[in-house]
TIDODO-620142 format. One record per residue (C-alpha): residue in three letters; z negated, x, y. Coordinates in steps of 0.02 Angstrom, whole numbers, plus 50000, padded with zeros to 5 digits. Each point is the difference from the previous one (the first is absolute). Layout:
BEGIN
AlaZXY/...
***
This chain:
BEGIN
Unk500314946750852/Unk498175007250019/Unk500055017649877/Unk498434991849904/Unk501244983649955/Unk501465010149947/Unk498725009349884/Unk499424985349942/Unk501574993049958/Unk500525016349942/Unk498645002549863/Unk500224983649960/Unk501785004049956/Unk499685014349928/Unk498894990749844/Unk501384985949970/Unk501345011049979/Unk500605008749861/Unk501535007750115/Unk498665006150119/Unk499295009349872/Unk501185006749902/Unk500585018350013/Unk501195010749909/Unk499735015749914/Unk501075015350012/Unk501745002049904/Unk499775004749841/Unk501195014849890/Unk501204985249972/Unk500094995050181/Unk498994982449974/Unk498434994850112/Unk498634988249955/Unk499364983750097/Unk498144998049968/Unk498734987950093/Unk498245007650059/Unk498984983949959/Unk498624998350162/Unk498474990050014/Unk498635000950158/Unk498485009549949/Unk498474991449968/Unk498885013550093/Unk500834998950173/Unk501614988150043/Unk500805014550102/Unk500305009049840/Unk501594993549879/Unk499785007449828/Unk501355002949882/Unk499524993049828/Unk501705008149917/Unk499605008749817/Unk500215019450058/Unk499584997650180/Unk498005000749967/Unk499225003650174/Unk501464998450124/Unk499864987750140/Unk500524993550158/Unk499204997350183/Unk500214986950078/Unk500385009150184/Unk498994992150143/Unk500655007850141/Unk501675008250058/Unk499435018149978/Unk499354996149825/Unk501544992649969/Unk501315013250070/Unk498935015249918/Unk500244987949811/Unk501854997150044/Unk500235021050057/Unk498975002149815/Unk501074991249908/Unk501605006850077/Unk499335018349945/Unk499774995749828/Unk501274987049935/Unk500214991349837/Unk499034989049903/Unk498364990650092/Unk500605012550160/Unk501684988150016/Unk499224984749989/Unk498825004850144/Unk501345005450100/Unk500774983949988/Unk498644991150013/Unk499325007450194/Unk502154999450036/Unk499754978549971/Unk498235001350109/Unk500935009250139/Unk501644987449967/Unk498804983250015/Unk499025008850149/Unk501625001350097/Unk501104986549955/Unk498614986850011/
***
């Protein structure tokens, strides 16, 4: 599949599902972890741009990657900083590189 599909697709995915965008938070004192779903939306300004609309998260966002570089360097970002929106972004260029390969 063409690397502009499997974003797409991808993005697409990434909207619809509550899985895709959940993340857990670090263990607590007691040992228990948290499941909590960034809620996304595309911005209205420019359609490469997915803005999270979750109370708390005023600000953050996500780009849309539009080439291979763009999307290794957000992948390699992620990867450096995990937890929270940083997980969800890593798993969401992992499924873009997954649909670009399997087809």
């Amino acid at each position: 599949m063409k690397l502009n599909t499997a974003i797409k697709r991808a993005t697409e995915h990434l909207l619809d599902s509550d899985e895709a965008r959940t993340y857990k938070t670090k263990a607590d004192v007691w040992g228990e972890q948290s499941d909590y779903v960034i809620e996304l939306e595309r911005s209205e300004d420019d359609r490469n741009i997915l803005e999270v609309t979750t109370w708390g998260w005023d600000y953050e966002c996500v780009a849309i990657p539009q080439t291979r570089p763009e999307l290794i360097a957000m992948k390699c970002r992620a990867q450096l900083f995990p937890g929270g929106l940083n997980d969800i972004i890593r798993r969401y260029c992992l499924d873009i590189l997954h649909r670009e390969s399997n087809g």
